[in-house]
C-alpha positions, -999 to 999 in steps of 0.1 A, spaced: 0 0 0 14 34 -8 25 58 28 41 90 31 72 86 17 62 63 -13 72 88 -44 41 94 -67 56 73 -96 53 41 -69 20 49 -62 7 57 -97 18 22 -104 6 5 -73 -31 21 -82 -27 9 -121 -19 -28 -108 -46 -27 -84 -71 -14 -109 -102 -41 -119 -137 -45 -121 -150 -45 -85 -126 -15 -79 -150 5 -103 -180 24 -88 -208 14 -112 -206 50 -132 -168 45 -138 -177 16 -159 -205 26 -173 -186 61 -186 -159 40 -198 -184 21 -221 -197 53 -234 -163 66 -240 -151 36 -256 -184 34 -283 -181 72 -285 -144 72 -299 -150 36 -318 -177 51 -338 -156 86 -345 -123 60 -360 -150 45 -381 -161 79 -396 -126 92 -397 -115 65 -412 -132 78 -443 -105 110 -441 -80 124 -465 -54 123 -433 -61 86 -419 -61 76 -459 -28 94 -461 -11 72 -430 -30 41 -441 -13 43 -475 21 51 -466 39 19 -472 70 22 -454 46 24 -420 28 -7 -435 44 -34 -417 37 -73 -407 13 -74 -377 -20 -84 -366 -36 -51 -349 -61 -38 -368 -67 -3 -390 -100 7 -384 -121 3 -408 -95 -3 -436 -96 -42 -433 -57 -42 -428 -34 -52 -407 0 -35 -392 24 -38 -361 11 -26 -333 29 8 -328 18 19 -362 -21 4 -358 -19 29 -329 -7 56 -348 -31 55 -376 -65 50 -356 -51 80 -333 -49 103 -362 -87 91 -370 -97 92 -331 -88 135 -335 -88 140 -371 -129 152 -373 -130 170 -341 -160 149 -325 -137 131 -297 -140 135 -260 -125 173 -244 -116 165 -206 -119 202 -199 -96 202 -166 -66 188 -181 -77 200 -214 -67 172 -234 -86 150 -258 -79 118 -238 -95 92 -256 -83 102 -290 -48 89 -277 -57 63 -250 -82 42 -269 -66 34 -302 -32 25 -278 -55 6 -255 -69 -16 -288 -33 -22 -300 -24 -33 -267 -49 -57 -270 -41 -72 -299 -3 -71 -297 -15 -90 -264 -26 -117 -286 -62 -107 -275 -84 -94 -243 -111 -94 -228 -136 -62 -231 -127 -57 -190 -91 -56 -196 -98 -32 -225 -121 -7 -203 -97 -9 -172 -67 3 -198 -85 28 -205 -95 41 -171 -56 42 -157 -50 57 -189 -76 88 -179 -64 86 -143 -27 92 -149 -27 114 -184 -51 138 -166 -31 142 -132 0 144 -151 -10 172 -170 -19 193 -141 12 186 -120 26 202 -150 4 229 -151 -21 231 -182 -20 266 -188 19 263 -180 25 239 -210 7 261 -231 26 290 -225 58 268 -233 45 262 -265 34 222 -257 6 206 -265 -9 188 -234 -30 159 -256 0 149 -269 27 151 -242 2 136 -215 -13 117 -235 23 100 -240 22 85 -205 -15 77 -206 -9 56 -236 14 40 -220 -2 31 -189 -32 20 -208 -13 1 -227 8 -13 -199 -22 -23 -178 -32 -44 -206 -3 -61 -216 -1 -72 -178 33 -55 -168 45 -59 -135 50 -30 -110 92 -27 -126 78 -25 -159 52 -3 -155 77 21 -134 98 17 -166 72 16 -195 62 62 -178 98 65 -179 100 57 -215 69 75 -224 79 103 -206 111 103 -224 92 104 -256 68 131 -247 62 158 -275 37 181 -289 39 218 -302 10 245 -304 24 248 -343 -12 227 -351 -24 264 -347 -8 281 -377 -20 247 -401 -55 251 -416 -53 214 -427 -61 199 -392 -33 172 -400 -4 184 -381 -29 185 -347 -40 151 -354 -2 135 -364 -3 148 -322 -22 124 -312 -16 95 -334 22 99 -323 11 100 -287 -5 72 -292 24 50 -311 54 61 -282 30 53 -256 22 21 -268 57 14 -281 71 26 -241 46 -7 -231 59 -30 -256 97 -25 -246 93 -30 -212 76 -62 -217 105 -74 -231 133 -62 -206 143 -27 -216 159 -9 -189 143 19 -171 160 42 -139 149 67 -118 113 86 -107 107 106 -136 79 122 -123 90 139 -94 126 127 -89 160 153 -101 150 152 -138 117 154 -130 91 155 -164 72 179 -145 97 207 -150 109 201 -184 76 210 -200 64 232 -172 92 253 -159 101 255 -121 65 256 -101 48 219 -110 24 210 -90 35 169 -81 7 164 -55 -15 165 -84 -2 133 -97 -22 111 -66 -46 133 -57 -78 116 -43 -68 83 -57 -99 63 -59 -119 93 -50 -120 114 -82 -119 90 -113 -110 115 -142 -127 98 -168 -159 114 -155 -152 144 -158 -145 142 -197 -171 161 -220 -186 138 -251 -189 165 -279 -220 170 -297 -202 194 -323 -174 183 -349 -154 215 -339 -130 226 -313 -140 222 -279 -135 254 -267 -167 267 -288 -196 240 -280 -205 266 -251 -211 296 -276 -226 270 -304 -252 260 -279 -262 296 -268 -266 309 -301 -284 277 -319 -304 284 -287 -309 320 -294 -313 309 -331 -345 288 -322 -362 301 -297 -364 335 -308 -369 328 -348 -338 345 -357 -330 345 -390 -287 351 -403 -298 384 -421 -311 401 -390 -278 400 -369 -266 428 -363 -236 420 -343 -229 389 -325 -205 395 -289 -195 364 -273 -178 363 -238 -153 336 -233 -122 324 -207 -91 345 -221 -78 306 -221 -100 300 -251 -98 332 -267 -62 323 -279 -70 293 -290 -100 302 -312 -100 337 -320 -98 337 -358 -77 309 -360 -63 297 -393 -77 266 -386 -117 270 -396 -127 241 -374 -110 259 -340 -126 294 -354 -151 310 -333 -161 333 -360 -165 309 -387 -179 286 -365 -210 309 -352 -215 322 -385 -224 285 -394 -246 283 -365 -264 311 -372 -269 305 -412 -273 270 -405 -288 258 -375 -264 234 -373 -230 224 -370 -218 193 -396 -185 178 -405 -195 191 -446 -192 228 -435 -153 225 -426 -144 214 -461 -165 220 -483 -161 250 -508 -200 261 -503 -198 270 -467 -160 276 -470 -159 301 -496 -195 316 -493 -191 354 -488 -222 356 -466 -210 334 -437 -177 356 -444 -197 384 -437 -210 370 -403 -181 360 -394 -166 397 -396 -198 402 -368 -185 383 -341 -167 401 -313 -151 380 -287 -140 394 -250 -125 379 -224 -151 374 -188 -134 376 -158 -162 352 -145 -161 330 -170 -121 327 -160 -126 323 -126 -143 285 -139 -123 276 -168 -111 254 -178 -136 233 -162 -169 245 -172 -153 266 -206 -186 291 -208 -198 312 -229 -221 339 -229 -236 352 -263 -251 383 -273 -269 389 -304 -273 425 -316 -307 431 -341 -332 457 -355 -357 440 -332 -335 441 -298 -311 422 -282 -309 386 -273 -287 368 -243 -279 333 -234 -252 323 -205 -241 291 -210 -220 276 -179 -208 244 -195 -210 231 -232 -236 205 -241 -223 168 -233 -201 180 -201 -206 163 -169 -226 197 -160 -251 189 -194 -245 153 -208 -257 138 -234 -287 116 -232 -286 82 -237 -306 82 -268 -278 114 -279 -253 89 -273 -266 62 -295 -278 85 -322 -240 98 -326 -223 59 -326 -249 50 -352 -244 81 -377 -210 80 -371 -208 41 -378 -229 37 -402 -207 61 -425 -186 28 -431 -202 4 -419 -239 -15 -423 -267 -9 -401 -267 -45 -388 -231 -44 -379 -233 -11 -361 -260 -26 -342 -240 -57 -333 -210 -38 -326 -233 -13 -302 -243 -45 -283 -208 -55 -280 -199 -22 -267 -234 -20 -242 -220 -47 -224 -183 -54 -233 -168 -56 -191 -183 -93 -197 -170 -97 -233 -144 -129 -230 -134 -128 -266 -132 -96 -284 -121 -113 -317 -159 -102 -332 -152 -68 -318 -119 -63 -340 -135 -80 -370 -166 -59 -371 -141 -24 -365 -119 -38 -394 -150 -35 -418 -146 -69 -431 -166 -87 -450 -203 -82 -447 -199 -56 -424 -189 -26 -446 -211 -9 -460 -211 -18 -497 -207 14 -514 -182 25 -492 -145 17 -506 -121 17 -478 -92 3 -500 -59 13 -488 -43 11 -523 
């Protein structure tokens, strides 16, 4: 058991190796099921995409190996299965936000956690979902030991240099490591750890998804090498070259990494988006499709469109190059629209229509002072719309799908099943959302990998997945 001079690496490990089923309060599990059919269904959709098509079709990354591409019906080694799905898991903006960390978690820790199981030579669905929880539990606390805002201000990218270690622990968990190799499989994730805010300056999305898929890949690869004996020193969490500092600066916060251990299960705090754009937006999307609605507005009437944010979002989305982090673009949508769909970020008839341009050029964003004081937990929004016929206001605390707002269970199943069903058939979503429902008692997950592969009868048949 861990005491007061046991060093927070020891006890991060301890926790992960004591980690199964009847250790999970009934809600942990259930939100690791939703998490886990959440991010399936967005690799499945994604795997449609010009950047997972682009990995997929590399060839030098195309190697022997049995872990599976999602939806491509091919195979690769493990390290590179991870990389691929991971670019898919962030690639069309629809994955979970876990707002206090602010990393996309399961973008990185789910496609690791699959190729863990396979490169296990299979799993069961427990083994799968308790991966995934440590993965949650030590990506999230690492990142604020180091300080969230503090990485961005260094210029890193918390998803991907957390989400390093969380790969690996998820990974680690299910390949079975012992408490050594687990204390060596953070040290070599940690020792790969990388990520840049330069997604910010590329309108293409790819370089903020290559984050995560390469996350992913060092995390898992950190597993597979200390399975098999590579060497490992020193805390590297807290101890004289200490992680912590090195993408933080000098003030980490290391209590952070086992705080309320077994109390607090991060992975329930994560936010399931209901809008294919960045997360820090959903707030202000919600209040002004809410305005939109209720009040029969129509795009021609605004006036002027003010929207109150955390200065912590404001320099991530103020008229960003990247039109699927844009605030401006994206409200403009919302109010022509009604709507927010994966079609408006690349298509040339929303892209390159002069009157959402001209919207757009009527959003004003401010920082709240208020709205600081609770990010990035909640991430509100408040949003005022100027017209001839008055003005209209909605305060929005949290974004739809938060823990404050989630999603409904029917909102849950509706997104798997549209998202699915872009690749595969109605009858194999269904099967695969049954596997899913109840997959802590799945013995065999063999289906589960053939029906994510798109084999056989369960693509969609005029869907061509071919990776050339």
């Amino acid at each position: 058991m861990t005491t007061a001079t046991t060093d927070a690496t020891t006890a991060l490990v301890e926790h992960i190796g004591d980690l199964d089923l009847e250790a999970l309060p009934p809600a942990v599990l259930t939100q690791a099921k939703v998490v886990l059919a959440d991010t399936v269904a967005i690799l499945l959709a994604a795997s449609l995409g010009e950047s997972v098509r682009a990995a997929s079709t590399a060839r030098p990354l195309i190697g022997d190996g049995a872990a599976t591409v999602v939806g491509h019906a091919i195979t690769t080694t493990p390290d590179h299965a991870a990389f691929i799905n991971a670019i898919g898991g962030h690639d069309i903006e629809l994955d979970d936000s876990h707002s206090p960390s602010r990393t996309h978690a399961a973008s990185v820790l789910v496609p690791a956690a699959l190729a863990a199981a396979e490169a296990a030579g299979g799993a069961t669905g427990a083994a799968i979902l308790l991966g995934i929880v440590a993965g949650y539990d030590v990506q999230v606390r690492l990142s604020r030991a180091i300080g969230v805002q503090r990485q961005f201000d260094h210029g890193f990218h918390p998803t991907s240099v957390c989400g390093t270690v969380g790969a690996a622990v998820a990974s680690g968990k299910i390949l079975g490591l012992a408490p050594e190799q687990l204390r060596t499989c953070i040290m070599l994730a940690s020792s790969q750890s990388s990520g840049l805010m330069t997604w910010q300056d590329d309108v293409t999305h790819m370089v903020k998804s290559f984050q995560t898929g390469i996350a992913a890949r060092n995390g898992l690869y950190a597993s597979l090498l200390a399975r098999n004996s590579f060497g490992g020193v020193g805390d590297v969490l807290t101890g004289r070259h200490s992680m912590l500092v090195a993408f933080g600066g000098q003030s980490p916060e290391p209590d952070q990494l086992t705080a309320a251990l077994r109390e607090r299960w991060d992975i329930c705090e994560t936010s399931i988006k209901r809008y294919p754009c960045g997360g820090q937006t959903h707030a202000a999307v919600a209040a002004l499709l809410d305005i939109r609605e209720s009040c029969q507005l129509g795009w021609a009437e605004i006036e002027r469109i003010d929207v109150d944010l955390a200065q912590g979002a404001i320099s991530i989305i103020d008229n960003s190059p990247l039109l699927i982090a844009n605030v401006q673009y994206v409200l403009a949508l919302a109010a022509h629209e009604g709507s927010i769909e994966r079609r408006f970020f690349t298509d040339p008839r929303w892209t390159e229509d002069p009157r959402i341009a001209m919207t757009s050029a009527k959003v004003v964003v401010r920082s709240n002072a208020d709205i600081d004081r609770t990010f990035p937990a909640k991430k509100g929004a408040i949003v005022t719309v100027t017209t001839a016929r008055g003005t209209f206001r909605r305060d929005l605390d949290a974004p739809p799908g938060s823990p404050w707002h989630p999603l409904s269970p029917a909102e849950l199943k509706g997104k798997f099943t549209e998202l699915a069903c872009d690749v595969l058939t109605e009858a194999a979503a269904r099967r695969l959302w049954e596997l899913l429902d109840g997959f802590e008692s799945v013995p065999d997950t063999r289906e589960f990998f053939e029906i994510i592969a798109a084999q056989g009868g369960n693509r969609r048949p005029d869907v061509s997945l071919d990776a050339g």
